[in-house]
LOTOR-130674 format. One record per residue (C-alpha): residue number from 1; y, z, x. Coordinates in nm, 4 decimals. Example, Ala and Ser with C-alpha at 12.3 -4.5 7.8 and 13.67 -1.06 7.14 Angstrom:
% residues 2
+-----+----------+----------+----------+
!  nr !        y !        z !        x !
+-----+----------+----------+----------+
!   1 !  -0.4500 !   0.7800 !   1.2300 !
!   2 !  -0.1060 !   0.7140 !   1.3670 !
+-----+----------+----------+----------+
% end
This chain:
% residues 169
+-----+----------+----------+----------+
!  nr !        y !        z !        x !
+-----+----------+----------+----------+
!   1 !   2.6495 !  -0.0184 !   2.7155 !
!   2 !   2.6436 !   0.3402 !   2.7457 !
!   3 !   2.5775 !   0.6076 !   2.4854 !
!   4 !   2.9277 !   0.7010 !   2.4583 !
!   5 !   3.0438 !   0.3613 !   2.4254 !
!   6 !   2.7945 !   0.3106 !   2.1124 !
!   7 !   2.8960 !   0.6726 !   1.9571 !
!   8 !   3.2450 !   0.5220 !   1.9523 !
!   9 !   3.1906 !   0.1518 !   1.8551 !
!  10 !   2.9753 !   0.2537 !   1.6105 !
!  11 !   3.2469 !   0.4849 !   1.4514 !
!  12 !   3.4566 !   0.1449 !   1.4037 !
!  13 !   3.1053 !   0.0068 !   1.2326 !
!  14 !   2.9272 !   0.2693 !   1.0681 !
!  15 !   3.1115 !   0.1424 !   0.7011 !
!  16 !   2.9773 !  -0.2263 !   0.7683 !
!  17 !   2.6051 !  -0.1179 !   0.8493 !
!  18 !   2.6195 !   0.1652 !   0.5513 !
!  19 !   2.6695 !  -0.1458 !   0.3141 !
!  20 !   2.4221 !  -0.3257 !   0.4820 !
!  21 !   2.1908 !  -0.0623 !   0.4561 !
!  22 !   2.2087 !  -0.0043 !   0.0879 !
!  23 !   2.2874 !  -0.3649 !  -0.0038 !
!  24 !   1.8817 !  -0.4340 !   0.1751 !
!  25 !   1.7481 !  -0.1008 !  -0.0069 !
!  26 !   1.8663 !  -0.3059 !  -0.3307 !
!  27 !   1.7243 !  -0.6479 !  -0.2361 !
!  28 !   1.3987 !  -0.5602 !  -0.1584 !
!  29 !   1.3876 !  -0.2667 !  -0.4528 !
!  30 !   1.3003 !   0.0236 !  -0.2366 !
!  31 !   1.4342 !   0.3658 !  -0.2931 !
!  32 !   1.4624 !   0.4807 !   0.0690 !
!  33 !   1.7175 !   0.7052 !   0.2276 !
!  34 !   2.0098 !   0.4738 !   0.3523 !
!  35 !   2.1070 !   0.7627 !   0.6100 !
!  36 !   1.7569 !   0.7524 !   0.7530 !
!  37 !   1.7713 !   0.3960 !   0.7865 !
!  38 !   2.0698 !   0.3992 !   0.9616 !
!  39 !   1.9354 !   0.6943 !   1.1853 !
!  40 !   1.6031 !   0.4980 !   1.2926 !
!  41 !   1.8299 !   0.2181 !   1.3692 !
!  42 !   2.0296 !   0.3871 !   1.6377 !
!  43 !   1.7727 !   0.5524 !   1.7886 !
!  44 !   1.6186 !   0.2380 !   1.8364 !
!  45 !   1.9928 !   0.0852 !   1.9646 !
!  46 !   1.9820 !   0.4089 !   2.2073 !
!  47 !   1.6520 !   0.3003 !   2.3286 !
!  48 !   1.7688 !  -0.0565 !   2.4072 !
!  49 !   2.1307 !   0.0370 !   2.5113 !
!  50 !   2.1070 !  -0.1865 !   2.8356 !
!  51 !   2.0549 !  -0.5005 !   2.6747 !
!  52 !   2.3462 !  -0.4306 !   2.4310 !
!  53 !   2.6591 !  -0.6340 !   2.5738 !
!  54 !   2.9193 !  -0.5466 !   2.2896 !
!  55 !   3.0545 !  -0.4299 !   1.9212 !
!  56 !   2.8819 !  -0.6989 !   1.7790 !
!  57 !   2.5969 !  -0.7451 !   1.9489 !
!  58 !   2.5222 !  -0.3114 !   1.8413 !
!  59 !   2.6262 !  -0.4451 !   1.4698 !
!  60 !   2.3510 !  -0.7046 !   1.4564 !
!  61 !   2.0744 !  -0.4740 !   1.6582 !
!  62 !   2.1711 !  -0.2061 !   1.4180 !
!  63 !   2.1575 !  -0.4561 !   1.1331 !
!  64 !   1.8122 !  -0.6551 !   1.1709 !
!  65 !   1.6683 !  -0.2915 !   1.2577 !
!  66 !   1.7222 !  -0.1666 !   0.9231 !
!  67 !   1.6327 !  -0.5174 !   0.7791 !
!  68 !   1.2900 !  -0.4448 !   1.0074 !
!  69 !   1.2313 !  -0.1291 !   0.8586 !
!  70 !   1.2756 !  -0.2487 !   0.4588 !
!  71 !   1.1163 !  -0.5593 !   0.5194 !
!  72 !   0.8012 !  -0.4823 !   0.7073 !
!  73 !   0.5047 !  -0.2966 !   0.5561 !
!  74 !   0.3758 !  -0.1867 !   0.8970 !
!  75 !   0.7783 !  -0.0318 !   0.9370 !
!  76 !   0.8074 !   0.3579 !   1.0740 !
!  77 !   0.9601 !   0.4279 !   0.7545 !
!  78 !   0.7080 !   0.2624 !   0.5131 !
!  79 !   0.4436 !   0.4212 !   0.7431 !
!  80 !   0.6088 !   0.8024 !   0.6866 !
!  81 !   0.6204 !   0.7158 !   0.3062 !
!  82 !   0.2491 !   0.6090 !   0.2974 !
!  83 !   0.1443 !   0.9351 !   0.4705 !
!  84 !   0.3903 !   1.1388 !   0.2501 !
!  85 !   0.1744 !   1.0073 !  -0.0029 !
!  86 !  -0.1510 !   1.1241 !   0.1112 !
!  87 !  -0.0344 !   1.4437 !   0.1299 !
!  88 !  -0.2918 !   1.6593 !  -0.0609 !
!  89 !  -0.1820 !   1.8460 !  -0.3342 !
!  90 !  -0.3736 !   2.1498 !  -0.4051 !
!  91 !  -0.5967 !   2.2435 !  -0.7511 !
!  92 !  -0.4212 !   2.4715 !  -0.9076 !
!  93 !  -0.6793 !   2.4933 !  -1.2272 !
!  94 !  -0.8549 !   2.8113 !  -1.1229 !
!  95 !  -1.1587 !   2.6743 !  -1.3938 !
!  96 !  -1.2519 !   2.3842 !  -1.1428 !
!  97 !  -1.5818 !   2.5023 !  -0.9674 !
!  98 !  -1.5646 !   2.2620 !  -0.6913 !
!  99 !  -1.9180 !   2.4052 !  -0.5965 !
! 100 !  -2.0571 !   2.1657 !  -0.8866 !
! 101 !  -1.8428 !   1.8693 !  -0.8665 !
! 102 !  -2.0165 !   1.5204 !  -0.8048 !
! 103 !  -1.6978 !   1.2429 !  -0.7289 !
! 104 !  -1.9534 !   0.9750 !  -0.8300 !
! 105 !  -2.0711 !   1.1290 !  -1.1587 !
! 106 !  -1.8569 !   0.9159 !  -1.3422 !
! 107 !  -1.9816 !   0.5981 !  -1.1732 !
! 108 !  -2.3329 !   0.6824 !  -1.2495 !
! 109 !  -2.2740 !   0.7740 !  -1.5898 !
! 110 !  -2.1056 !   0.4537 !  -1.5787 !
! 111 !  -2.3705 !   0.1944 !  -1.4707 !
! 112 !  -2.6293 !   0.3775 !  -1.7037 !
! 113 !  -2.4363 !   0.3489 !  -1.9727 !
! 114 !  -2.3659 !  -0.0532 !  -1.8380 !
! 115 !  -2.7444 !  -0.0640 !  -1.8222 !
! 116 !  -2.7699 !  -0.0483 !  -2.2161 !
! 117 !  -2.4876 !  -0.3350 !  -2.2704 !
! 118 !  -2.5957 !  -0.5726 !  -2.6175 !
! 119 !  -2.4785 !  -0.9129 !  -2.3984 !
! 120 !  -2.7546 !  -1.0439 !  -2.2748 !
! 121 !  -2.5545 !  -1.2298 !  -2.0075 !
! 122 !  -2.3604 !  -0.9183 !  -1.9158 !
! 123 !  -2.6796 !  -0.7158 !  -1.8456 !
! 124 !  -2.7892 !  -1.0085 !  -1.6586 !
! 125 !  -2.5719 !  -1.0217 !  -1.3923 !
! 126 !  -2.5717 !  -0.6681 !  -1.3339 !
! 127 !  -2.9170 !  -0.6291 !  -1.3251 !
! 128 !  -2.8739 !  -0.9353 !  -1.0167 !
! 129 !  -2.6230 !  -0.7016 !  -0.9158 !
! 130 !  -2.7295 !  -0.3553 !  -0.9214 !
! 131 !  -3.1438 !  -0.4202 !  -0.8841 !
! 132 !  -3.1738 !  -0.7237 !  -0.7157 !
! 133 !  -2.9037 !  -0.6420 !  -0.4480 !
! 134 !  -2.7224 !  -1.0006 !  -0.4585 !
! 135 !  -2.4175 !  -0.8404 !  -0.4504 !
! 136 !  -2.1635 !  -1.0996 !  -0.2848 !
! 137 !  -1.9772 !  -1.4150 !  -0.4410 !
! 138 !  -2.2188 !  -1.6454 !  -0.2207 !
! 139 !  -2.5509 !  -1.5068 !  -0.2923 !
! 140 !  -2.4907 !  -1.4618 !  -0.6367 !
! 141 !  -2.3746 !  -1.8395 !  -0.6511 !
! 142 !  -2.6698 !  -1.9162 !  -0.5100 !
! 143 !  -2.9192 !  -1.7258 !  -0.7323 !
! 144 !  -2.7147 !  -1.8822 !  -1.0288 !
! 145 !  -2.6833 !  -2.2581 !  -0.8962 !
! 146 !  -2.3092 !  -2.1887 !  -0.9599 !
! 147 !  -1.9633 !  -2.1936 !  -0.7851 !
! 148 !  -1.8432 !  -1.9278 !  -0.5693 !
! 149 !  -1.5778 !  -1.8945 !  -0.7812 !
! 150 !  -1.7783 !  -1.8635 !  -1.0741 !
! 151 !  -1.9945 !  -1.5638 !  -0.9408 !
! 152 !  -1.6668 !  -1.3823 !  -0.8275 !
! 153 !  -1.5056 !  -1.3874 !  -1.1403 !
! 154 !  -1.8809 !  -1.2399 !  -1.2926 !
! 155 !  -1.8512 !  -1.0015 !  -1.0349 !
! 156 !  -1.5015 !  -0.8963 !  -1.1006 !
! 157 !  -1.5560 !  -0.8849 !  -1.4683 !
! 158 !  -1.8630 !  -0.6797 !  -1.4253 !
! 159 !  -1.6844 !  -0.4363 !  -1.2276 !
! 160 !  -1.3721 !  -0.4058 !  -1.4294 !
! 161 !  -1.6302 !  -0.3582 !  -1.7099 !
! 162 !  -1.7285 !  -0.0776 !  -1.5281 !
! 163 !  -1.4334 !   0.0958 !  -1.4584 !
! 164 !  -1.3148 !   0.0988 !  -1.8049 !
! 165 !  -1.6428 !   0.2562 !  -1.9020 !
! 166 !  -1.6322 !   0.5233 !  -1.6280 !
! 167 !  -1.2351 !   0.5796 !  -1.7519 !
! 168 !  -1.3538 !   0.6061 !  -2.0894 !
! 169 !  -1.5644 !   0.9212 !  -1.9583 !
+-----+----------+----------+----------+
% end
């Protein structure tokens, strides 16, 4: 199938893969940009024109690449989303001496503060932690004579311990 043949099939339909579009947007809850969907979708049917035989057969390319692009995390449009939301957005507090900022201040006010914890238990396993250096699930089970379940969940509730401290600060 030729370009010009798709422009004008696709004319016929364009309604059909618009409601497709925005009917997927809703089932997998994702705010995305029908239009752009439907753009990506025949570029991609442009790409692959030669294997395209008919109407239908563009209809159902067009159709499972839009369902591709909702549906897969690793998509070109959840991939242009993710690095739209890197973007950096500038300081614009003209107080901020960047000279003198530390990112992991708050940590280490964090584990200090962590260090002085009344449960015994608590200080414990961070001191394993922290001091020692067991610092995985296994070795920790190990040190312990427990399961490796057991040490993660000490782990994980040491460290969420910690991170409401350091939001605290």
């Amino acid at each position: 199938m030729t370009q010009k043949e798709i422009d004008s099939h696709l004319k016929d339909i364009l309604p059909r893969i618009e409601q497709t579009a925005k009917s997927m947007c809703l089932k997998y809850q994702r705010s995305y940009d029908w239009q752009e969907l439907i753009s990506i979708a025949y570029i991609y049917v442009i790409k692959v024109q030669k294997r395209i035989e008919d109407k239908d057969m563009l209809r159902r390319w067009m159709t499972a690449k839009i369902c591709q692009e909702i549906a897969l995390t690793k998509s070109q449009t959840n991939l242009n989303i993710q690095m739209n939301a890197r973007e950096i957005i500038p300081d614009l507090n003209p107080d901020n001496n960047e000279e003198n900022f530390d990112p992991y201040e708050d940590a280490i006010k964090a584990i200090e503060e962590y260090r002085q914890e009344p449960d015994r238990i608590k200080r414990i396993i961070f001191e394993t932690y922290f001091d020692k250096q067991i610092n995985t699930c296994r070795s920790m089970a190990k040190y312990f004579n427990v399961s490796t379940l057991t040490a993660s969940k000490l782990i994980r509730e040491m460290k969420s311990d910690l991170q409401e401290i350091e939001l605290k600060q």
